[in-house]
N, C-alpha and C positions, 0 to 999 in steps of 0.2 A: 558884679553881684548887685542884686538892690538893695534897695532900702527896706530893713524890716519896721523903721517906723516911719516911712513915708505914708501918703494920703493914700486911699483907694480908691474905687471907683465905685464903692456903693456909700460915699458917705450922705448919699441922699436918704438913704435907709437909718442915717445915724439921730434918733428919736429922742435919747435919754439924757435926762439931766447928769449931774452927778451923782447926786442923791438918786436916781433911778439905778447908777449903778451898781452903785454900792447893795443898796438893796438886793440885786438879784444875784450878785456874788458874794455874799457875806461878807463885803470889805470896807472895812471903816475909808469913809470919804480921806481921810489927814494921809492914809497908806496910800489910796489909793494915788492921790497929787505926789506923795515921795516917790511913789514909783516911775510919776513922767518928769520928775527934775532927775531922776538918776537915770531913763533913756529905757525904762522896760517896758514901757507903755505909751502906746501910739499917743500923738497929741489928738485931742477932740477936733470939730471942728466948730470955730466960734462964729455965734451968728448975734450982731450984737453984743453984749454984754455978759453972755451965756457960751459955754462948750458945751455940745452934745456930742453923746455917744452911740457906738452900735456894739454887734455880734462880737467883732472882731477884738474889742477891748475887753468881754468877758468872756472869751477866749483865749486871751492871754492871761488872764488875773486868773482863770481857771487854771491853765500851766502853770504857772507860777506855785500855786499853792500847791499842785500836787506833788511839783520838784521839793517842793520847801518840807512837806511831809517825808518826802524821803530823804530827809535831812541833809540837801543840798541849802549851800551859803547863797545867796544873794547875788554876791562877787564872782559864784561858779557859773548861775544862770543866766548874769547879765554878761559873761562874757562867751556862751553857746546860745544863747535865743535869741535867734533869728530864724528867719523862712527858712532858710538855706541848712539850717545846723540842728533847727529844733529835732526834725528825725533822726540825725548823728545822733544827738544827745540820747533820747532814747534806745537806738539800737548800744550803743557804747556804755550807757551806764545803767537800764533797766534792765528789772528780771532779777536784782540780786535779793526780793524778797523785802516784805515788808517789815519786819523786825525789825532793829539796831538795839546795841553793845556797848557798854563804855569797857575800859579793859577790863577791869577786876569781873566782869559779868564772862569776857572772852575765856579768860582765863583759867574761871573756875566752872565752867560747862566744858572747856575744850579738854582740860586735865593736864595742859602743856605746864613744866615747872614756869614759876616767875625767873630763872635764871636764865632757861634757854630762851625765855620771849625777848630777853633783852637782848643775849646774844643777837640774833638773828635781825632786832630792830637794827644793832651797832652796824652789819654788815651790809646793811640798805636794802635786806629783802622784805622786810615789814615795815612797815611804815603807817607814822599817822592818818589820818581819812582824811584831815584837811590839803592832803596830797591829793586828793581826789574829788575835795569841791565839797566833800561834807561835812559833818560835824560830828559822828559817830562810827561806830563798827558797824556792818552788815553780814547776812549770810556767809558768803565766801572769805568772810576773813574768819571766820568760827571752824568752817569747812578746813581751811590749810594750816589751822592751828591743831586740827585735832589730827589732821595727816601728820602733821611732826612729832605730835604725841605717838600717836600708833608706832614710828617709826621707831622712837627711842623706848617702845613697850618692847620692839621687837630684839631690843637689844642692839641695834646699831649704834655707835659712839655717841655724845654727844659732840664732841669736836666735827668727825664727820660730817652729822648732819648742817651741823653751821657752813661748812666748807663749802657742800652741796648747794645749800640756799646761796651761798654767797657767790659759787660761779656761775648759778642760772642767774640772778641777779644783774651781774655785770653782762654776761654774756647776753640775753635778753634787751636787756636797756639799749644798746647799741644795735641791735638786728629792729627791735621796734622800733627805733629812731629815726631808721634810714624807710621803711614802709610808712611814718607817720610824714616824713619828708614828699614823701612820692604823693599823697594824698593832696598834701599843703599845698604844694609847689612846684611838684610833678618829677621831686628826685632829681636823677642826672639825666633820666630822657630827655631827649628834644622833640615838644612837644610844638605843636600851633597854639597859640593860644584860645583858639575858635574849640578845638579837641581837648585841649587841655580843662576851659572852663564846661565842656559837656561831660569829662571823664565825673569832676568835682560836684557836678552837680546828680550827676549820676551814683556818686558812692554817699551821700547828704540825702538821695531821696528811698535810697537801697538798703540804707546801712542794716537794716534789721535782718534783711537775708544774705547782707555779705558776711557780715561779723562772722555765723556761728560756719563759715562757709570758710573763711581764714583760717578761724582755728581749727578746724578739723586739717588745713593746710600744716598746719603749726604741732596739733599734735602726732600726724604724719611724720615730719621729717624727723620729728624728737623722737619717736620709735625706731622708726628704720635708721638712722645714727647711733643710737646704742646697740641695736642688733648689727648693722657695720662693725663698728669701733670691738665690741666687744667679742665678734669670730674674728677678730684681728690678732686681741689679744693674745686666744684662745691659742690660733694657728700661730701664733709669735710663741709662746708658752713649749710648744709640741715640735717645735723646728730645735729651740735652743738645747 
């Protein structure tokens, strides 16, 4: 893979002071310098006594700030920005809406009691955001909080429903594990590394039309395995 803070090849194009660039990304010069001692931003190049800049550094301070809007940490972006991961990161964690949630906000829009939310955190299907490089709630945790509300309006248990969350949970964690393996590392295939590094760079510069292409793989089999499992039941029920 490259280097996402290596030189390029238009730094003859690179014009701007510091102060030039802060200026034209709204970024105090002091940020601007913690961001190249912490690796998120390319080094200038120095001519003389001076670093200048170009496109490519308020391009990144522009990413940056709009991840950080979507209340990603710091620690989430420096460890997916790069060339290679910056469209991972968007296809994998954009789209969830611009809002955010702290609980109490989750809690009293979704209508879910504060007993079952805890539940369900104990069982490892809800989880904090800093699991996921944020700092807040977003759309889709409001969405699956009010699905478990509706569930328990509908009169299904509350033990149930914990039960439920807590085998897609486990079950999930371990099936995404082995597909996030296959991406990383390429799984248990035996790959070339020449195919293996095009597969990677291939699903890094895709991801925004593979994602919603998986999950329809995903919400597939989840259908048709309870339609399976459940004329199993049906026809086990009608035999005994």
């Amino acid at each position: 893979m490259s280097d996402p803070l290596a030189a390029t090849p238009h730094e003859e194009d690179w014009q701007w002071r510091i102060d030039d660039l802060a200026r034209r990304s709204e970024t105090p010069v002091d940020t601007i310098r913690y961001y190249q001692r912490e690796h998120l931003l390319p080094a200038g190049e120095r001519r003389g006594r001076v670093n200048f800049y170009g496109a490519i550094h308020l391009e990144r301070l522009q990413l940056i700030k709009d991840w950080q809007d979507r209340r990603f940490s710091l620690a989430a972006i420096k460890a997916l920005l790069t060339e290679e991961r910056s469209g991972l990161m968007e296809g994998i964690f954009g789209g969830a809406g611009e809002r955010t949630y702290d609980l109490d906000e989750l809690i009293a829009e979704s209508g879910i009691s504060i007993e079952l939310e805890q539940r369900i955190r104990e069982v490892g299907f809800f989880r904090e955001p800093s699991d996921f490089g944020r700092d807040s709630y977003d759309g889709e945790d409001l969405e699956v909080l009010r699905t478990l509300s509706a569930l328990y309006d509908l009169g299904v248990p509350q033990v149930a429903i914990v039960e439920i969350v807590r085998l897609y949970a486990k079950g999930i964690e371990a099936t995404q594990q082995s597909v996030v393996d296959l991406f990383a590392t390429g799984g248990d295939l035996d790959w070339n590394p020449k195919d293996l590094d095009a597969f990677q760079s291939l699903a890094a510069e895709k991801s925004n039309e593979i994602l919603p292409l998986a999950r329809q793989l995903v919400d597939y089999t989840h259908h048709r395995t309870i339609q399976r499992l459940t004329l199993g039941a049906i026809t086990l029920g009608t035999d005994s």
